[in-house]
C-alpha positions in Angstrom: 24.6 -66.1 -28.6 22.8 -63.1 -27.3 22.6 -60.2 -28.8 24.7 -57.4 -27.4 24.5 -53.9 -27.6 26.5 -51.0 -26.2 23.9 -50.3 -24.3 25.3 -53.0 -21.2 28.9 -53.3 -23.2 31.7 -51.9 -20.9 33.9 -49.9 -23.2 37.3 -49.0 -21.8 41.0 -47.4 -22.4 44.4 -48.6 -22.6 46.8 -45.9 -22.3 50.6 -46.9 -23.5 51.8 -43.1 -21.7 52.8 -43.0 -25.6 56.0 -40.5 -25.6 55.5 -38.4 -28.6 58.3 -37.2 -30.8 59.7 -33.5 -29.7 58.7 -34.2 -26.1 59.5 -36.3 -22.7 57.9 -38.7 -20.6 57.2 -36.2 -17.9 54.4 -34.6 -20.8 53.3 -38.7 -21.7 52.1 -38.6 -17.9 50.6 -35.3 -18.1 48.6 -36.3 -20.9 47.8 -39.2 -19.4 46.5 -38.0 -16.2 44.2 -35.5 -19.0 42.6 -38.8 -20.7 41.8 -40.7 -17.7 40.0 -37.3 -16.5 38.1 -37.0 -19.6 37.1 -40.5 -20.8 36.1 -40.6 -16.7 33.5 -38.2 -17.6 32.6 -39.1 -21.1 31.6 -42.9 -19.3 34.1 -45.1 -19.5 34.7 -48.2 -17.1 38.2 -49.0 -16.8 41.7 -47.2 -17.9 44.3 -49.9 -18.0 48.2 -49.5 -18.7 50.5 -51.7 -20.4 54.2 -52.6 -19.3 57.0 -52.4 -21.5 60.7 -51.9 -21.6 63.0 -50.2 -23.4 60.9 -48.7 -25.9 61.2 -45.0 -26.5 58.1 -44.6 -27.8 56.5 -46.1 -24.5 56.7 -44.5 -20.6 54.7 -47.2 -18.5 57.7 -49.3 -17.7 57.2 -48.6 -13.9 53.3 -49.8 -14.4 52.1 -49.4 -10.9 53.7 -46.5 -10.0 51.8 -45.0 -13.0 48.6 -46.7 -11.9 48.7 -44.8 -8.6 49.3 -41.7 -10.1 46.2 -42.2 -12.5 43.5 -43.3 -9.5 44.8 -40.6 -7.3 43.8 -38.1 -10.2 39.9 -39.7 -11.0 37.0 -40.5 -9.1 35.5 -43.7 -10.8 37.4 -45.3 -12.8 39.0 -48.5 -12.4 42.3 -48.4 -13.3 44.9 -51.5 -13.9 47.1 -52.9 -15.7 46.6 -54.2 -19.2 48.9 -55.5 -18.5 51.9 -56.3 -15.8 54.3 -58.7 -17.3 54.6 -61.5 -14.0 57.5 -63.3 -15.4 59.5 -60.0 -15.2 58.8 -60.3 -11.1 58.8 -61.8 -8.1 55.1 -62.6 -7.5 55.1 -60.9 -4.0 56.1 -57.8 -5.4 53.4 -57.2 -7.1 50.9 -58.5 -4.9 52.8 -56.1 -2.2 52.4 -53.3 -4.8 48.8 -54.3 -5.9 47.7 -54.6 -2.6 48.7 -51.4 -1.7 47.1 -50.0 -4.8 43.6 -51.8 -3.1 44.3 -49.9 0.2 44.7 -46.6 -1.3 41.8 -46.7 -4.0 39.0 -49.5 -2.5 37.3 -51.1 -5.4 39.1 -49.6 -8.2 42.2 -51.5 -8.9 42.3 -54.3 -11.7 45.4 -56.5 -12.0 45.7 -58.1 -15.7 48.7 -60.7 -15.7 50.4 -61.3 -19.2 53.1 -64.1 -19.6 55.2 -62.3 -22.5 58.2 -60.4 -21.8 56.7 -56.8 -23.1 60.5 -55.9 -24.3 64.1 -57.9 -25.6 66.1 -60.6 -24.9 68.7 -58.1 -23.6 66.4 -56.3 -21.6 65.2 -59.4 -19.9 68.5 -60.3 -18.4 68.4 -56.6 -17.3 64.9 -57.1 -15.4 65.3 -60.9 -14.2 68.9 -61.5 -14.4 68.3 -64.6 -16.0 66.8 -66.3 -19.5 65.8 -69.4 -17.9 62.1 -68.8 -17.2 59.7 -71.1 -19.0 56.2 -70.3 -20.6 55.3 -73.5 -17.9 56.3 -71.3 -14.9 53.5 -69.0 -15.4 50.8 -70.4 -14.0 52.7 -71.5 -11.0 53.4 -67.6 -10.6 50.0 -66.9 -10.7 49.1 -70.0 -9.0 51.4 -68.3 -6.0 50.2 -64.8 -7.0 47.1 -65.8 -5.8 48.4 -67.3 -2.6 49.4 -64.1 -1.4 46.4 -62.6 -2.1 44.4 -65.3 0.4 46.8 -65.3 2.7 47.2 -68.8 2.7 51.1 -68.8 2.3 53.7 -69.2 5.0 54.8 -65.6 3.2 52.4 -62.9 4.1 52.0 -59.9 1.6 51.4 -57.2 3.7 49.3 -55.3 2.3 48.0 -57.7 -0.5 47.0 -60.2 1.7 43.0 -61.1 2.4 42.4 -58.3 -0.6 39.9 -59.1 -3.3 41.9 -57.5 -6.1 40.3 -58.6 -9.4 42.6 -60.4 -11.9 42.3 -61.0 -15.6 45.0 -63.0 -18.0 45.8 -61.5 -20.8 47.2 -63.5 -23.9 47.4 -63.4 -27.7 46.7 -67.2 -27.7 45.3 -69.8 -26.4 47.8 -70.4 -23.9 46.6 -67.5 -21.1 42.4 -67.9 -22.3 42.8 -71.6 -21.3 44.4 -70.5 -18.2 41.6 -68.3 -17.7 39.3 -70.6 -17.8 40.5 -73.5 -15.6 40.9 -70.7 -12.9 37.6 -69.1 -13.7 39.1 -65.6 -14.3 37.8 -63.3 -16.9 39.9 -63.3 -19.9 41.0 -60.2 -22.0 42.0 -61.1 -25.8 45.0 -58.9 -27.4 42.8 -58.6 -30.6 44.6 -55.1 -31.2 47.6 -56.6 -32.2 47.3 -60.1 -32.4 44.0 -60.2 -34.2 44.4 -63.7 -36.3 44.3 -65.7 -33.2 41.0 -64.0 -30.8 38.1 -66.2 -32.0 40.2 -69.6 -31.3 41.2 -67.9 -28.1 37.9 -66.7 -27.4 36.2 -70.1 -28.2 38.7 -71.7 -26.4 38.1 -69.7 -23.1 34.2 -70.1 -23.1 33.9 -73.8 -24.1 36.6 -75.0 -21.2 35.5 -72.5 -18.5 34.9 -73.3 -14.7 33.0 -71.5 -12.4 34.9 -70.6 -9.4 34.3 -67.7 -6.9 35.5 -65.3 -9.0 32.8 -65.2 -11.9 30.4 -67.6 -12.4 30.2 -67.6 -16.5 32.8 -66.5 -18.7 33.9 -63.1 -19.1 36.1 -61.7 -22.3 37.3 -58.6 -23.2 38.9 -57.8 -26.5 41.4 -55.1 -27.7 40.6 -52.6 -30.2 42.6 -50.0 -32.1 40.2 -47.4 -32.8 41.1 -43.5 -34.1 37.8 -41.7 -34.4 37.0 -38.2 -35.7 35.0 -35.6 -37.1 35.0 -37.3 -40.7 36.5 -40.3 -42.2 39.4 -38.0 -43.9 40.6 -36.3 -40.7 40.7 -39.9 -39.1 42.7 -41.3 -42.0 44.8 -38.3 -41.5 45.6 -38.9 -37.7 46.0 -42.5 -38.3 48.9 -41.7 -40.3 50.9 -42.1 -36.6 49.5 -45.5 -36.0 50.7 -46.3 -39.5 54.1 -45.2 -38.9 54.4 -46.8 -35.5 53.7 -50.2 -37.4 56.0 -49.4 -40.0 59.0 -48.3 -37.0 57.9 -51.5 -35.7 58.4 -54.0 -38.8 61.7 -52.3 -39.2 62.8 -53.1 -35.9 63.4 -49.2 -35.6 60.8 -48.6 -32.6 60.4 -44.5 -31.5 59.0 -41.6 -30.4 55.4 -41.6 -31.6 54.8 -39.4 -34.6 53.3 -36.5 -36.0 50.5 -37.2 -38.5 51.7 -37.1 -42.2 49.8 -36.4 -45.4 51.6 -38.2 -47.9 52.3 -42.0 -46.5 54.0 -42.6 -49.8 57.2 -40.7 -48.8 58.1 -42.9 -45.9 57.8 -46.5 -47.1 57.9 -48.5 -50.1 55.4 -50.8 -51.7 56.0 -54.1 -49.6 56.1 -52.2 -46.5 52.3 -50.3 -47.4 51.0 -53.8 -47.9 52.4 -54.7 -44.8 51.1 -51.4 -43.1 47.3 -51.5 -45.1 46.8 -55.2 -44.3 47.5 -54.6 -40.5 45.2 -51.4 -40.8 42.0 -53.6 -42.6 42.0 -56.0 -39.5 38.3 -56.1 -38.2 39.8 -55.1 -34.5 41.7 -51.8 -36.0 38.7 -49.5 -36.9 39.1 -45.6 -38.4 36.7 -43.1 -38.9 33.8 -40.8 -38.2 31.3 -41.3 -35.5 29.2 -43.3 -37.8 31.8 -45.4 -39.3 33.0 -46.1 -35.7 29.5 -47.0 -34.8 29.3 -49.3 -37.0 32.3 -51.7 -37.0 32.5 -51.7 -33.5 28.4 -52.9 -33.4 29.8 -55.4 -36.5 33.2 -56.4 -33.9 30.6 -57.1 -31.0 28.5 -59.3 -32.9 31.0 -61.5 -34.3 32.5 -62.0 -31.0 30.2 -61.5 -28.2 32.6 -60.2 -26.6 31.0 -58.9 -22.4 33.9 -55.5 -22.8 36.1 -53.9 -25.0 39.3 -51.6 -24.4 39.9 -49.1 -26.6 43.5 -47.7 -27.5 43.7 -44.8 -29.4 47.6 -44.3 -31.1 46.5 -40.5 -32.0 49.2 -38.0 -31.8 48.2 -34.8 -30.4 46.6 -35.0 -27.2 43.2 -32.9 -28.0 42.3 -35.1 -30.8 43.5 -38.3 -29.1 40.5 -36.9 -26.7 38.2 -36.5 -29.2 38.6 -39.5 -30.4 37.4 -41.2 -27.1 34.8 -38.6 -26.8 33.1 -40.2 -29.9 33.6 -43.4 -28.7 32.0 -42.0 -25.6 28.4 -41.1 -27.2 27.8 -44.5 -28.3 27.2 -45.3 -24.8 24.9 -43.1 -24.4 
């Protein structure tokens, strides 16, 4: 495999409009529309946003609505979802949204499809008014997806259709990276939380991959947690919120995201820290200064090969939560 370096390595942002604890959704987008203007500048290719539902913690439920609101602020960057949940809709819909997305910002709209819910069993009966979708329905949905998109349906998607709108699948296994393949997409791994199961995935995508007029090779992105700063202590120190959404998480007690804290010991007992370290020492969850960043990311990019990465940062305040992608910034340079 070639030797990569970040010199031709896209690096990228998914932003989860994170609500932080003591303040509103109406701030998450404020602070959003402040990322996606610096990390514009510091270099960055792409600023993708995730859908989820019913999760306080989280304010990109209405996904495309948020994605507007981001291009319409920036110049450059491509900005897309990371992704939109297409079981959760009717496939028009979104190519109706995503093709008005295309019209309004030419060229800069990415459309990444994931097959999981993004939210609860009760909460899907609120979104589709029915459990009885099937993992095997997927790629007929993007099978039609793409339909409207050619403009080769009986249904027109006006606008959407005769609009080259890029889309990637997005899975955790090997389920969406084999999708990717037989419909020659480019594939983006969920190595930030699901890191046991990238190589297979990523293995899996590149050895069954067909050319099509997409792409012509194989194309993978993987996910990375990173919280960068100054020095390796204040990055432990803001990573303290990542640690306590995991925690929030495993307790099936998901919020607000929080403050950093300096003593760890006083929220969680010893099962739950193992549970919380051993989630922090996975390869794809890096913390530290420049150099430490450098580093594992270079070591992350040669055990994978991976052609991008996406960066999401789970930092609490908003100025260091820029920082931290304004490090990540200068190893592009």
């Amino acid at each position: 495999m070639e030797a990569k370096t970040f010199n031709h390595i896209p690096l990228s942002v998914l932003d989860l409009a994170f609500v932080l604890e003591g303040s509103t959704p109406k701030q998450s987008f404020q602070n959003s529309v402040r990322l996606a203007q610096n990390v514009e500048a510091f270099g960055f290719n792409r600023y993708w946003l995730a859908e989820h539902h019913n999760m306080p913690g989280i304010a990109s439920s209405a996904t495309s609505v948020l994605i507007g609101h981001i291009a319409g602020a920036t110049n450059r960057l491509r900005v897309g979802s990371g992704g939109v949940m297409l079981p959760n809709h009717a496939a028009l819909v979104i190519a109706e949204q995503f093709g008005t997305l295309e019209s309004l910002y030419p060229g800069r709209i990415d459309l990444g499809l994931g097959r999981a819910p993004g939210t609860d069993q009760a909460t899907v009966y609120a979104l589709r008014r029915s459990l009885n979708q099937r993992v095997e329905d997927f790629p007929n949905q993007v099978d039609e997806l793409e339909q409207y998109f050619a403009g080769t349906g009986s249904v027109q998607s006006i606008p959407g259709s005769g609009l080259d709108v890029p889309i990637w699948l997005l899975g955790s296994s090997g389920f969406s990276a084999q999708l990717a393949a037989q419909k020659g997409r480019p594939f983006s791994a969920a190595s930030h939380f699901a890191p046991d199961n990238t190589m297979a995935s990523l293995n899996l995508y590149r050895e069954q991959f067909q050319p099509s007029n997409h792409i012509d090779q194989p194309h993978a992105m993987i996910g990375v947690n990173v919280v960068a700063a100054d020095t390796d202590e204040e990055a432990k120190y803001l990573a303290t919120t990542q640690q306590q959404q995991i925690l929030n998480l495993r307790r099936g007690q998901p919020g607000k995201l929080q403050p950093p804290i300096e003593n760890t010991d006083a929220v969680w007992t010893e099962l739950e820290k193992a549970i919380v370290e051993q989630s922090s020492q996975s390869p794809y969850t890096i913390i530290g200064s420049k150099e430490t960043v450098q580093n594992d990311l270079e070591q992350l990019l040669e055990d994978t090969g991976a052609d991008e990465m996406i960066i999401t940062s789970q930092v609490y305040d908003i100025d260091a939560r820029i920082r931290s992608y304004e490090i990540i910034g200068e190893l592009m340079e």
